[in-house]
N, C-alpha and C positions, 0 to 999 in steps of 0.2 A: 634695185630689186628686180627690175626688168632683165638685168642680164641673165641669159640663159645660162653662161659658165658658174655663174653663181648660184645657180640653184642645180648644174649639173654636180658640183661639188659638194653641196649639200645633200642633194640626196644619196651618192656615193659614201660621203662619210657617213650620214643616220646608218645607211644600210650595213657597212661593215663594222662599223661601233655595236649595233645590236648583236651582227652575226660572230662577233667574235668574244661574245658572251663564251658562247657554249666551247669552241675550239681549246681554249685557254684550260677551260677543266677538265675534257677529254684528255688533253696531251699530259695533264700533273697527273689524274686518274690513271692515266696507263701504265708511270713509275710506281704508283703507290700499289697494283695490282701486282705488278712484279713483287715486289717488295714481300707483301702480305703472304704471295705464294712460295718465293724462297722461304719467308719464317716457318711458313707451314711444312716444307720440308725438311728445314734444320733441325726442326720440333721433334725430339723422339717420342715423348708422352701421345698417343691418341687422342688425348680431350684435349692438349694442349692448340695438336693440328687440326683438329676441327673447327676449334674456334677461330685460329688466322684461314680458317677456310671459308668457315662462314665469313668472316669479314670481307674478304675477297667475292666473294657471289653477292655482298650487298652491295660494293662499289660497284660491281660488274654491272647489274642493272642500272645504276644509277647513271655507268658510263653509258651504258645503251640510250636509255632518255635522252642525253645530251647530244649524244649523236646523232641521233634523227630530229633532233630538233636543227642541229649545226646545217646538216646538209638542205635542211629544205631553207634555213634561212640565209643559206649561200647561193641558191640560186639563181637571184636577181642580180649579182654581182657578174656574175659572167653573161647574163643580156647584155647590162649595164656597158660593158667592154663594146658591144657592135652597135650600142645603140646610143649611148650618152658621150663616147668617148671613139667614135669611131678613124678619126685621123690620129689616134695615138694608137688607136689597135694598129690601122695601116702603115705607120712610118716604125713601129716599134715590135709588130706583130712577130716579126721572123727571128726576134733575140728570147721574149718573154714565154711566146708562145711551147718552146722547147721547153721550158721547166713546169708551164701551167700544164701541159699536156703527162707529162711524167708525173705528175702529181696526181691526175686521175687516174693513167692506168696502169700505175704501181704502186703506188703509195696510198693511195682511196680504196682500190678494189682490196689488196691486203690487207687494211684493216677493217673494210666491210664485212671481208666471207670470214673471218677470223673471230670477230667479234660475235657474229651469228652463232658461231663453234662456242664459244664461251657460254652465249644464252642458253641453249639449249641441246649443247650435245657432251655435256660431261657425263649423264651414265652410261651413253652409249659407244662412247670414246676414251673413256676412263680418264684416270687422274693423270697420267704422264703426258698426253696427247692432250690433256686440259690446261697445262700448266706450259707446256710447247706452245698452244696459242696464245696466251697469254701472253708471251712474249712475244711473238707476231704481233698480235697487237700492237704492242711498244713500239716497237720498231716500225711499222706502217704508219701510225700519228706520228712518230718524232721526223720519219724520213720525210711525210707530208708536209712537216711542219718545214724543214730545208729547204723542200721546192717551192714553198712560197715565200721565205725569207730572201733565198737568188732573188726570184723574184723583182720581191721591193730591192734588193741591194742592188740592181741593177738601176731601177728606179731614182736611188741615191750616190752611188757611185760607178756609172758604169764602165766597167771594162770588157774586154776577148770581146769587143765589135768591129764590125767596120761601116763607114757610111757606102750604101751605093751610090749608082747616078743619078737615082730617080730617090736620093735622100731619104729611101728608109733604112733603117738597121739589120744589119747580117750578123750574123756568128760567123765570127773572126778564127778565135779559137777557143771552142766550147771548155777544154779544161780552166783556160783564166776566168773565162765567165762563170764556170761552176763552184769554182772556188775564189769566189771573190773575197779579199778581204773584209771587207765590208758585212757579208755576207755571214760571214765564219763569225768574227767578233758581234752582228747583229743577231743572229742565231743560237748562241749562248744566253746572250742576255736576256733573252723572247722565252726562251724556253726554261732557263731559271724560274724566269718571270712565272711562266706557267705552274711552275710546282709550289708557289710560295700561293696560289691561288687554290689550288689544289689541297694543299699543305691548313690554310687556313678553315674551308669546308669541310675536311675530315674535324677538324681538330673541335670545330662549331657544333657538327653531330656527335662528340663524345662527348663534349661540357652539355651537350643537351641533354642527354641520355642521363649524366650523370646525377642531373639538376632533377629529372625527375624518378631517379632511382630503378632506372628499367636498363633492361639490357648491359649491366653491371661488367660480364668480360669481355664483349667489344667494345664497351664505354672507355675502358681502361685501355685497350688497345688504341681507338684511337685518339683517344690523346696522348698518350706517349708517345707515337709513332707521329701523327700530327704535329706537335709540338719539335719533337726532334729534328724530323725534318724539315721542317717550318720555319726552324732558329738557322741550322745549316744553308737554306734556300734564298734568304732574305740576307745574312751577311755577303752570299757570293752574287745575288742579284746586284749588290751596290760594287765590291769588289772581289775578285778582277775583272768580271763583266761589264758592270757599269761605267768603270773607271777606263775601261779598254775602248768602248763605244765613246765617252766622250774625248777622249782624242783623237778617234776618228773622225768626231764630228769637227773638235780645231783643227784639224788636218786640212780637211777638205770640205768642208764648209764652215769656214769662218763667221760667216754673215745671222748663221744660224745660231751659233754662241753666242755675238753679240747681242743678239734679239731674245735669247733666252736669259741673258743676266741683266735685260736693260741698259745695255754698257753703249755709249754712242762714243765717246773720245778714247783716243788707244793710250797706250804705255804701260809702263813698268808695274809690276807689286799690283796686280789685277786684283781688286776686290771680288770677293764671292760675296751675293749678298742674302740672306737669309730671307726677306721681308721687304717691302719697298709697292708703288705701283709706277708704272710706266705712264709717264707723260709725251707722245710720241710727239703731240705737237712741238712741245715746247725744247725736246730730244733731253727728255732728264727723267731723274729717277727720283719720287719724292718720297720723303720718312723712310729713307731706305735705312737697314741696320746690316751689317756685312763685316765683313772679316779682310783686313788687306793679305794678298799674296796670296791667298787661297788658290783661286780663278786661276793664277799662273802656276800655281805647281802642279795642281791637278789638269790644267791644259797642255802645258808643256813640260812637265816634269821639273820646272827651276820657280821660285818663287819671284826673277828678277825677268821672266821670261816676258815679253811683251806682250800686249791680249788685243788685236787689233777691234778697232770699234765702228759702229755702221757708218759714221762719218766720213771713215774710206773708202767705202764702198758707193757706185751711183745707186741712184738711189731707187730706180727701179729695179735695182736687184734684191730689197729688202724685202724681206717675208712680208706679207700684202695685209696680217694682223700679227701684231708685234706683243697687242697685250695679251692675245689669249695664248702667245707660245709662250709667250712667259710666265703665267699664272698655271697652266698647264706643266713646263716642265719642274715649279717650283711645287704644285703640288703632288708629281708625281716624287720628288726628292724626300719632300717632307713624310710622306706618308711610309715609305722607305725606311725610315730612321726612326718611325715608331712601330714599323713592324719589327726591327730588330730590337729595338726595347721590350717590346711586348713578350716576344715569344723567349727571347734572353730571359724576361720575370719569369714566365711559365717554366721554362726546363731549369730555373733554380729549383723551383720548388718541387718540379718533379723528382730532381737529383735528394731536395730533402725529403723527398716520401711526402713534401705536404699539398699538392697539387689538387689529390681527391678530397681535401678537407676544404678549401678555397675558393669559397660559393661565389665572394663577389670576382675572384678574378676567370670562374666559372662563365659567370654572365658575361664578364666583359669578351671571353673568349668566344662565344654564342652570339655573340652580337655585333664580331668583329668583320663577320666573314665577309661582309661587299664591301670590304674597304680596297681589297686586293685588285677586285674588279677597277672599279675607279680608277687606283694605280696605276693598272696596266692600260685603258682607257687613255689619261693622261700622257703613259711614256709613248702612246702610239700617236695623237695630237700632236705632241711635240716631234714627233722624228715629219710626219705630215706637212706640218704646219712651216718645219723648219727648210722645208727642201724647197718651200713656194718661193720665186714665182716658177719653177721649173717644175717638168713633169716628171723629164728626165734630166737628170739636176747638169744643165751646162749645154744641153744640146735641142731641147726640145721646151717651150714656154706652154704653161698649162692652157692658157688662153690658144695655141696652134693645134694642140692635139682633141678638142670638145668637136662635138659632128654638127655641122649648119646647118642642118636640115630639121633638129630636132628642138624646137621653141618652147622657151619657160612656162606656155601653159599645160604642155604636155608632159613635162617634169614634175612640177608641182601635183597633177591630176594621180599620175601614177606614183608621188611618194606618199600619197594620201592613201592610195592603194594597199601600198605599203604597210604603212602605220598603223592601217586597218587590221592586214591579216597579221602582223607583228605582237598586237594587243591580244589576237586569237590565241596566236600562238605562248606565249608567255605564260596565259593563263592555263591554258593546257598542261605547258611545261611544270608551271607550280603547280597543280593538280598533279601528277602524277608523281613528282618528287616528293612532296610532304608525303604522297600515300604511302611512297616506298619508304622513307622515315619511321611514318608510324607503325608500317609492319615489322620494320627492325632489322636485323641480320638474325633469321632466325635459323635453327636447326636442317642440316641440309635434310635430312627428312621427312620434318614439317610442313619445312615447304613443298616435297614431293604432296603427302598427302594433301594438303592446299589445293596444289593443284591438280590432282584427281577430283576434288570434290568441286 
């Protein structure tokens, strides 16, 4: 517990575990505004477009809240980089640096001034120039969302570098680094991920609305629209995205498969295993329940495909906690497979006209919504967990890139900091969402008068 690395990594991951609460819903919020705003134009009735309009000016607030909460609680993360992790800024500064930097001043300020435009400048800008930002919008969270997915993919599989003489990393050739594959197939699935997040929070606030019999035709919007997309987001979250990322991870990191199915001895007809807990001492998996050949067809496309096991690997190159990428990638799996069951029940019954009648699967839809979270929580644990002990997976040991100067009391002191204004903030955060709940998606003119008085 004395090791400073360990407490640098602990307080990196507290911090961006919280901060990336809010990002996740920003980015699904930006599709679903689109979304709502095209209806509103397809829409030739007048009431019918007012109502996907209002709905759109409810989210729109709602994405506002979560964006000033995102950005202030991403702040510490980029200390964090000169201060907790400063030999990995220095030896990796000159590759990363190029995508975290285009991410603030194109991809952040775009969907800053954009979003302002959304808040408060529709009657002065009118609907066309309303619904043009809107789409700016989108586009600035998703482009955002790329440059820090390069990012980590660089992190994870790094290509377009070169080493210098003084061992730190150059841009080699910035187009193989910008499109890494790693990156591309990491970037789908991150971002799926996001709308299924997204997807589940609208769908929360309709079955809530509906349950208490208010706000009756954005209630019905969004759960239809929620649900729809919801079902759509969570099949392609698992495939082809999911299913694409983990053969990148057989690919090129092997060590991290094995550590995520528990698997220590290699061969044929790879079990997948549903259930199980890792015994690392003893290198076994006990009361495991699993399915043979799975692991191999979904690793390598053949059910006879071989599934190498930590056994072959030395053994300091084994993920440094075996049980918690594996409890983590299995509960990100599991929970996967009941959001596509869920939202699968939901759009049956929507398809039968009986969704608005179906109080209890109402609730269960209202009270589904931080399971998404967690999910996505999980699948970033596990991409994290899985890349240890490397920073930069194959060229850089997480233990080389932490800064000597900065001691586990100083760590600890300031994740307390942390936790302190995080607790602030949160509460803030759910103050101001429930309020905008309660007030509703109401009439854009209502809410004019509102706000004059």
């Amino acid at each position: 517990m004395s090791d400073p690395v360990f407490w640098h990594r602990l307080q990196f991951g507290f911090t961006i575990t919280y901060h990336y609460l809010f990002p996740q819903l920003t980015m699904g919020l930006a599709l679903f505004i689109v979304v709502l705003k095209a209806l509103a134009r397809r829409t030739g009735q007048q009431g019918d477009s007012e109502r996907y309009q209002d709905a759109a000016r409810f989210w729109i607030r709602i994405f506002g809240i979560n964006f000033a909460v995102g950005v202030v609680t991403g702040i510490p993360m980029e200390f964090q980089f000169g201060t907790n992790w400063a030999q990995f800024s220095q030896r990796a500064g000159g590759v990363i640096g190029q995508t975290l930097g285009m991410e603030g001043m194109f991809a952040f300020f775009l969907e800053s001034s954009f979003l302002g435009l959304l808040i408060w400048g529709e009657e002065k800008f009118g609907r066309t120039i309303h619904d043009l930002a809107a789409w700016a919008l989108f586009v600035g969270s998703w482009l955002s969302g790329y440059f820090i997915i390069v990012t980590n993919a660089f992190m994870q599989h790094p290509v377009g570098h070169r080493v210098a003489l003084d061992g730190s990393f150059q841009i080699a050739s910035f187009l193989t680094f910008l499109l890494n594959p790693w990156a591309l197939a990491e970037y789908a699935h991150n971002m799926i991920a996001s709308v299924v997040t997204a997807a589940f929070v609208v769908t929360a606030v309709g079955a809530y609305y509906t349950l208490r019999d208010v706000h009756r035709e954005q209630a019905k919007i969004f759960l239809k629209i929620g649900v729809v997309v919801g079902l759509l987001a969570s099949v392609f979250v698992a495939f082809p995205t999911g299913d694409r990322q983990g053969k990148m991870v057989a690919k090129n990191q092997p060590t991290a498969l094995a550590a995520m199915e528990g698997r220590w001895n290699s061969g044929t007809w790879a079990e997948i295993n549903f259930i199980g807990q890792p015994d690392v001492k003893n290198q076994r998996l006990d009361n495991p329940i699993r399915m043979p050949g799975i692991l191999s067809f979904i690793a390598y496309g053949a059910f006879d495909s071989n599934v190498k096991g930590l056994s072959e690997f030395p053994h300091d190159e084994w993920p440094p906690n075996i049980e918690l990428l594996y409890y983590s990638f299995h509960i990100m799996v599991g929970l996967g497979t009941i959001f596509i069951a869920l939202m699968g029940l939901a759009a049956f019954l929507l398809w039968r006209g009986q969704l608005g009648r179906a109080r209890w699967l109402q609730w269960i839809l209202m009270l589904a919504f931080p399971f998404p979270y967690i999910a996505t929580t999980a699948g970033w644990m596990t991409a994290e967990l899985g890349r240890q002990p490397w920073l930069v997976y194959g060229l850089l040991r997480t233990r080389d890139g932490s800064s000597h100067l900065v001691h586990s009391g100083d760590t600890v002191f300031t994740s307390l900091g942390f936790a302190g204004i995080f607790v602030i903030l949160g509460f803030l955060f759910a103050y101001l969402v429930l309020r905008e709940i309660e007030h509703g998606p109401v009439p854009h003119g209502a809410q004019a008068e509102k706000a004059e008085k």
